[in-house]
C-alpha positions as CSV (number, residue, x, y, z in Angstrom):
1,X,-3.5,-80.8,-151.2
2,X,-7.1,-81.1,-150.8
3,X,-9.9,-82.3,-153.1
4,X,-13.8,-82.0,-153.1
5,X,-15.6,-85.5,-153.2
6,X,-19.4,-86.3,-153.9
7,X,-21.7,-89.0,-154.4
8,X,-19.2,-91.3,-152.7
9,X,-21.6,-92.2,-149.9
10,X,-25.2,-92.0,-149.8
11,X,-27.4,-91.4,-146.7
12,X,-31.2,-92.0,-146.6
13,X,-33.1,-88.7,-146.0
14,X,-35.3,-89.9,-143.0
15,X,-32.6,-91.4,-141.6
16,X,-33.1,-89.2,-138.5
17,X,-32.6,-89.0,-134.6
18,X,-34.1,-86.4,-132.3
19,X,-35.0,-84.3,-135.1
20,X,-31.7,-84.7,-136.3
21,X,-30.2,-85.5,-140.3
22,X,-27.4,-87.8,-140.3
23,X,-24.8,-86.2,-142.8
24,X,-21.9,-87.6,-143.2
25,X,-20.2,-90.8,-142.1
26,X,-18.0,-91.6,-139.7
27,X,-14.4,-94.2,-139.1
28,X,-13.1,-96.1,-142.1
29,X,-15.9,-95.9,-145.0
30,X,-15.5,-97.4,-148.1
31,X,-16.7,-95.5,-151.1
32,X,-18.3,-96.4,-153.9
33,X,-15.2,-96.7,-155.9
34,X,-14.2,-99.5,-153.2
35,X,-11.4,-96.7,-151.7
36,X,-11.1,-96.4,-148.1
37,X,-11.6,-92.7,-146.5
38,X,-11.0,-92.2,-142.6
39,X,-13.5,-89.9,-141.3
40,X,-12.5,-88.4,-137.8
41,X,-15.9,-87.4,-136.7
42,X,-14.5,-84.9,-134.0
43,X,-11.9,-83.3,-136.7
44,X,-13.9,-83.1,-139.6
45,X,-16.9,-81.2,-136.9
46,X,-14.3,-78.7,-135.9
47,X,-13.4,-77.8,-139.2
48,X,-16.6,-77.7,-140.8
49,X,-18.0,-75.5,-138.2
50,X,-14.5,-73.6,-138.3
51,X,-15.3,-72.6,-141.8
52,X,-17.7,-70.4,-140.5
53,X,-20.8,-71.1,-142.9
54,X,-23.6,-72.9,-142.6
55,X,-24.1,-76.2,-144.9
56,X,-26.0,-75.7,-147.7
57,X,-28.5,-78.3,-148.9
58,X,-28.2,-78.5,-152.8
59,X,-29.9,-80.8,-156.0
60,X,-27.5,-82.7,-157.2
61,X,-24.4,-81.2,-155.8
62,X,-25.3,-77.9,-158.2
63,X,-24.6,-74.8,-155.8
64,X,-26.7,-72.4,-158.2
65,X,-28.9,-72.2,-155.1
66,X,-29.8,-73.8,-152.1
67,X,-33.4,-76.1,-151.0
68,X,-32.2,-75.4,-147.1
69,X,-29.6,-75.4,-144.7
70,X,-28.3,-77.1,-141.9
71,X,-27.2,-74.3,-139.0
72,X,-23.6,-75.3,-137.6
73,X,-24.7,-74.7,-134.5
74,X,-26.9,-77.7,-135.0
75,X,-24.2,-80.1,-135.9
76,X,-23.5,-82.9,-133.4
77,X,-21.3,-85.9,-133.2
78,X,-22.8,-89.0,-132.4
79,X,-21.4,-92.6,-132.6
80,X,-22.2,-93.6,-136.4
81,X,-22.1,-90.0,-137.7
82,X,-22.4,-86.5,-137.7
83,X,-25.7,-84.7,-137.7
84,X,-27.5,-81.6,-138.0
85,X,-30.9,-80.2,-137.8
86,X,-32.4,-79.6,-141.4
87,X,-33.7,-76.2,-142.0
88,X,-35.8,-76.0,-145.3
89,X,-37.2,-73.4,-147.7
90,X,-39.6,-73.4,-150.2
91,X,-38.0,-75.6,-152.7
92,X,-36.8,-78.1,-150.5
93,X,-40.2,-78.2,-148.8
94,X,-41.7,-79.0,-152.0
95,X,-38.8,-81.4,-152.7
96,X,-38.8,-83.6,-149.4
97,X,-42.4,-83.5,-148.9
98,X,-43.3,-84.3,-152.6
99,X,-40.4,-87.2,-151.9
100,X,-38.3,-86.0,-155.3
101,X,-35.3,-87.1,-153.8
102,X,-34.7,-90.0,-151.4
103,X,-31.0,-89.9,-150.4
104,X,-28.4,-87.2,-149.4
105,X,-25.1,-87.5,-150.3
106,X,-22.3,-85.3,-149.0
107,X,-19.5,-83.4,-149.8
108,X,-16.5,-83.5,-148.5
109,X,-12.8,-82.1,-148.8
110,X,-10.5,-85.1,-148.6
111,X,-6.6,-84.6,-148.2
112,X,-4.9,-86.4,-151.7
113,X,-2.5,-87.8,-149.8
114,X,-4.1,-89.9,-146.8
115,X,-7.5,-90.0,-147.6
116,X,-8.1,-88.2,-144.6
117,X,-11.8,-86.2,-144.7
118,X,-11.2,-82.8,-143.5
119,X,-14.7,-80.8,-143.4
120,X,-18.4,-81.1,-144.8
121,X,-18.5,-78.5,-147.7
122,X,-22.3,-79.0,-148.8
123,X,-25.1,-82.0,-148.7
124,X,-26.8,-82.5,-152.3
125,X,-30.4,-84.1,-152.4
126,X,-29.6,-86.8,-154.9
127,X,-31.8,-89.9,-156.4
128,X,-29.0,-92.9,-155.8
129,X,-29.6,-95.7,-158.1
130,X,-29.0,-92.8,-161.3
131,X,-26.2,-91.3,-159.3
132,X,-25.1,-94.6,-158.3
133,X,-24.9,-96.6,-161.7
134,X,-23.6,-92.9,-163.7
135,X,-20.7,-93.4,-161.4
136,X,-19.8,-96.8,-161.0
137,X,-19.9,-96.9,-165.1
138,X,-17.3,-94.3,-165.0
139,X,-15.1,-95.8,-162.1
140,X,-15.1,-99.5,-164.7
141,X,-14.1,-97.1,-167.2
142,X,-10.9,-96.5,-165.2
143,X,-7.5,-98.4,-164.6
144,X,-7.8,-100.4,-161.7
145,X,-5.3,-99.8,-159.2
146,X,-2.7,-103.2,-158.9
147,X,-3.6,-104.8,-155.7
148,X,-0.7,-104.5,-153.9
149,X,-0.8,-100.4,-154.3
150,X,-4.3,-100.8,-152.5
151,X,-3.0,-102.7,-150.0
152,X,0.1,-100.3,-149.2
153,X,-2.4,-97.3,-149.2
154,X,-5.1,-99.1,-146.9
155,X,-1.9,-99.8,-144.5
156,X,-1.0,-96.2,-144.8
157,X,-4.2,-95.2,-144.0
158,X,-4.9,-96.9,-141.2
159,X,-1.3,-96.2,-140.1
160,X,-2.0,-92.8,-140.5
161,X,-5.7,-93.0,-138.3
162,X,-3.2,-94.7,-135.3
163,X,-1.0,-92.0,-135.8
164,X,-3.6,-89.3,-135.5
165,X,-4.8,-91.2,-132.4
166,X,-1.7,-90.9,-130.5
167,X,-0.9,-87.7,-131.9
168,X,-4.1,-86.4,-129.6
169,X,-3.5,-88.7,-126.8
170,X,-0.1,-86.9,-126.3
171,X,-2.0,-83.6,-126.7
172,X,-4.3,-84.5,-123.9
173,X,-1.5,-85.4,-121.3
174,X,0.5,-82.2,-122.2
175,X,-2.4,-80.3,-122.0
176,X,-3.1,-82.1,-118.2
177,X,0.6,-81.5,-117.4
178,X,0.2,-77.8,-118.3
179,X,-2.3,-77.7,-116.0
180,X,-0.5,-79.1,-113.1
181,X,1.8,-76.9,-114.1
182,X,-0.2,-74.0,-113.5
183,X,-1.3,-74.9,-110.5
184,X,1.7,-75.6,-109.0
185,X,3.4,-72.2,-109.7
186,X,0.0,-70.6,-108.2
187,X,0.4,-72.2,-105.1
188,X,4.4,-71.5,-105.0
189,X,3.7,-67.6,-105.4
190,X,1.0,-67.7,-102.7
191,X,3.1,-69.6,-100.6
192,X,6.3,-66.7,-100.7
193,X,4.0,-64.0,-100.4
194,X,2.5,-65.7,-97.2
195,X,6.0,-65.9,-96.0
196,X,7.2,-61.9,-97.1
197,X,3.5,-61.0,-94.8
198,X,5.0,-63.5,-92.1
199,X,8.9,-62.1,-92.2
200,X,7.3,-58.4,-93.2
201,X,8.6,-57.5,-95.8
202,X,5.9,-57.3,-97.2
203,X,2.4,-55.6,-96.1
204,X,-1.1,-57.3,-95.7
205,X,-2.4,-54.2,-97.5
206,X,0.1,-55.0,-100.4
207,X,-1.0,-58.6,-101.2
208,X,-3.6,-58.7,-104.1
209,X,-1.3,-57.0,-106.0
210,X,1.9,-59.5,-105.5
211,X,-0.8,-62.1,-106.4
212,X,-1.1,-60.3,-109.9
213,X,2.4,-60.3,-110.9
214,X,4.2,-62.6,-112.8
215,X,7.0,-64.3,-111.4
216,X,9.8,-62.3,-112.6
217,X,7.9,-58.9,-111.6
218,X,6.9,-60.3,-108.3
219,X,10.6,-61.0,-107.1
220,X,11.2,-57.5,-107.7
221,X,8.4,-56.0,-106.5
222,X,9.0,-57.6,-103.0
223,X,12.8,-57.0,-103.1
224,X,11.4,-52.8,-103.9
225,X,9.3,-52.8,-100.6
226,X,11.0,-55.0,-98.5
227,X,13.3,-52.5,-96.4
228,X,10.6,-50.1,-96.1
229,X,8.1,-52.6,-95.0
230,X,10.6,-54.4,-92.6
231,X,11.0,-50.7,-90.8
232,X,7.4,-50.4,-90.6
233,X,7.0,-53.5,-88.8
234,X,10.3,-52.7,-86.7
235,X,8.3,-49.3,-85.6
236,X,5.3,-51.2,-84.6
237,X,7.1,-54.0,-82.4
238,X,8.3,-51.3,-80.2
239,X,6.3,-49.8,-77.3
240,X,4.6,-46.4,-77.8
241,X,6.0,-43.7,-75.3
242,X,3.4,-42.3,-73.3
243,X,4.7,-39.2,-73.6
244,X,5.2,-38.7,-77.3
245,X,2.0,-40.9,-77.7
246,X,-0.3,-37.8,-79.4
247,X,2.7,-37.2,-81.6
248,X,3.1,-40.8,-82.9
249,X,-0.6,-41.5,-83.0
250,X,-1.3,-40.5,-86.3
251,X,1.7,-41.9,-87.5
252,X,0.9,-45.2,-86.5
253,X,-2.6,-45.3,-87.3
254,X,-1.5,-44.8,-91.2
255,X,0.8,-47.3,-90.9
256,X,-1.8,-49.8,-89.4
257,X,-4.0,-48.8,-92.7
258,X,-0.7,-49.7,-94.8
259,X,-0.8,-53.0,-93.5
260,X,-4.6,-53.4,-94.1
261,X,-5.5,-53.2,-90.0
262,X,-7.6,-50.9,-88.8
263,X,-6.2,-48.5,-86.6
């Protein structure tokens, strides 16, 4: 199950590159409340730009309405975060440029269970040191988790990261071997159609078409034309009578076409 975060990391607003907003955090990040959150830059990317709506650029995390946006076609991954170009309107002109707010801070849907991020749901302009203190007073208010719970979870989280890792390592060599794969059974079917052309049992004429079948289809599709084809070859092997050469003329010249000659 997944829950919405905010104000757990805070991100100066001119913090900037190429025109470009940092947003959101990536690796092992420690929140304000001292818990650990593994941000996979290129998963939490996917999936925010999977959702199919661009970021919305709030005050204080309140989604009444919006002071810009950040395109996800603009979002990029780069080594200490994930960025995207900031588009404002007039409210967030007059915010930003009138410096009302200094920091953003993002939100974020975490999975409960590994602390995993899984997408950016919005960025809220925010002023930190209020935002900051209102919710450090309320994490002292809370039970402190024993030490040795922390412990377990920060194994299982980074457990859970090397996991992840190998998980899309094995994804990348299947993906090659799928590949190689591919290109092997390519070649094999090219390789008995040359052969059917060679033995004739199959015409020159009659090739692109092999090459489109599947495997299955293409076994019998040559073993359909191969008798047929073998007796047109058989007829063109043998010498043309000179006497019945006007007769068979036009019969060889169509078969020539059949076989993609010309006559």
């Amino acid at each position: 199950m997944d829950e919405k975060i905010q104000d757990y990391f805070f991100i100066e607003l001119n913090n900037q590159t190429d025109g470009l907003v940092k947003i959101c955090p990536v690796g092992e990040v420690i929140g304000i409340d001292r818990r650990v959150f593994v941000i996979d830059g290129e998963t939490v990317l996917k999936n925010s730009i999977d959702r199919g709506i661009d970021i919305a650029l709030n005050k204080n995390h309140y989604d009444s309405e919006a002071y810009g946006w950040f395109p996800l076609s603009s979002l990029v991954l780069k080594d200490d975060g994930i960025y995207g170009k900031l588009e404002l309107n007039d409210l967030g002109e007059v915010a930003v440029k009138n410096k009302h707010f200094r920091y953003l801070s993002p939100e974020l849907n975490v999975n409960q269970l590994d602390r995993t991020v899984q997408s950016i749901v919005a960025v809220g302009l925010v002023n930190s040191p209020n935002l900051l203190k209102k919710s450090l007073n309320k994490q002292e208010k809370e039970k402190d988790m024993p030490d040795d719970l922390k412990k377990e979870v920060n194994n299982l989280t980074a457990e859970n990261l090397t996991l992840k890792k190998e998980v899309n390592n094995l994804e990348t060599t299947n993906k090659s071997l799928q590949d190689e794969i591919k290109v092997l059974k390519e070649q094999n079917k090219t390789n008995k159609i040359d052969t059917a052309i060679v033995a004739g049992e199959l015409l020159p004429a009659q090739k692109d078409f092999a090459m489109s079948l599947e495997a299955n289809s293409l076994e019998g599709y040559l073993g359909s034309v191969k008798e047929a084809n073998l007796q047109i070859t058989k007829n063109l092997k043998n010498p043309l009578n000179v006497q019945n050469k006007n007769e068979n003329e036009n019969e060889n010249n169509q078969t020539l076409k059949a076989m993609g000659w010309e006559a």
